[in-house]
C-alpha positions, 0 to 999 in steps of 0.5 A: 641772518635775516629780518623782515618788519611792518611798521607804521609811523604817524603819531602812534608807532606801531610795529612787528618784527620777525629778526634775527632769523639766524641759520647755520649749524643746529645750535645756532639757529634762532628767531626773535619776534618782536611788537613795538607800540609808542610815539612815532614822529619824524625825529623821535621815537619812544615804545615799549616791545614785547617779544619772545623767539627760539631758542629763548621762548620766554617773553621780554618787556623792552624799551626802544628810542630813536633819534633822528628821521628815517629819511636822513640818518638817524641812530635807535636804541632797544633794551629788553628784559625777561618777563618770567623768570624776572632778572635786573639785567637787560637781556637784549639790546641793540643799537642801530645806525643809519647815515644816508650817502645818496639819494636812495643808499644810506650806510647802516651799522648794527650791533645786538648783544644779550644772553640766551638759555643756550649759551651765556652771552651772544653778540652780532654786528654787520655794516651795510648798506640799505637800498631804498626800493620804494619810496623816500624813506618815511611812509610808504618806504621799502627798503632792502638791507644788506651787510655782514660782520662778525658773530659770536654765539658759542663761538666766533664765526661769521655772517651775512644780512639780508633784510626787507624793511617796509614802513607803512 
């Protein structure tokens, strides 16, 4: 599994994302595309998402929160729901988690869980660390991201992340 994301922070957040790019046996394949627009300030953020991917081309509305700074740990929280055909329940949802150890090393923790066309539910985690290449951890940051864990889409298996994170 993979991601990669822009997104810019300063008052107005804006971001897009290419994630999770999942490779493996045919019927596990998928990709998300996600845009996010709202408030972004140091300690909090709040937008709404817009996004759709494969093998789920439906477009879904979300919510997503973060609370804490970039550069120190912090915890974000998404939601989305199907646009068309319209359903009550969130479709996806993630929680993300990151806890600096050093300067440049923070540990991450992500677990993702929702429904696709596919199969009737679907849940990927990893734990990690991320890798500040570039910067201090808000503006003009580049962070490399790895990790792994377990994955249920079908069938338990499990895998491996690799994500490049730059923050504009």
């Amino acid at each position: 599994m993979g991601d990669l994301g822009y997104e810019y922070i300063g008052g107005i957040n804006v971001g897009i994302e290419l994630a999770p790019v999942a490779l493996g046996q045919a019927a596990f394949n998928s990709f998300g595309v996600r845009a996010k627009l709202g408030y972004g300030g140091k300690w909090f953020a709040a937008g709404a998402t817009l996004s759709s991917g494969y093998p789920a081309f439906f477009p879904e509305l979300g919510l997503a929160f973060r609370v804490g700074r970039l550069d120190t740990a912090y915890v974000a929280l998404r939601f989305a729901w199907l646009v068309s055909p319209a359903v009550r329940l969130p479709m996806d949802g993630g929680l993300e988690a990151r806890v600096p150890v050093s300067k440049r090393v923070a540990l991450r923790l992500d677990c993702y869980a929702g429904y696709a066309s596919t199969y009737p539910y679907y849940v990927y985690s990893s734990a990690g660390i991320g890798y500040m290449l570039r910067g201090k951890g808000l503006t003009n940051t580049t962070i490399l991201n790895v990790g792994a864990g377990p994955v249920f889409f079908g069938k338990l298996g499990g895998a491996g992340l690799v994500g490049v994170e730059h923050r504009l």
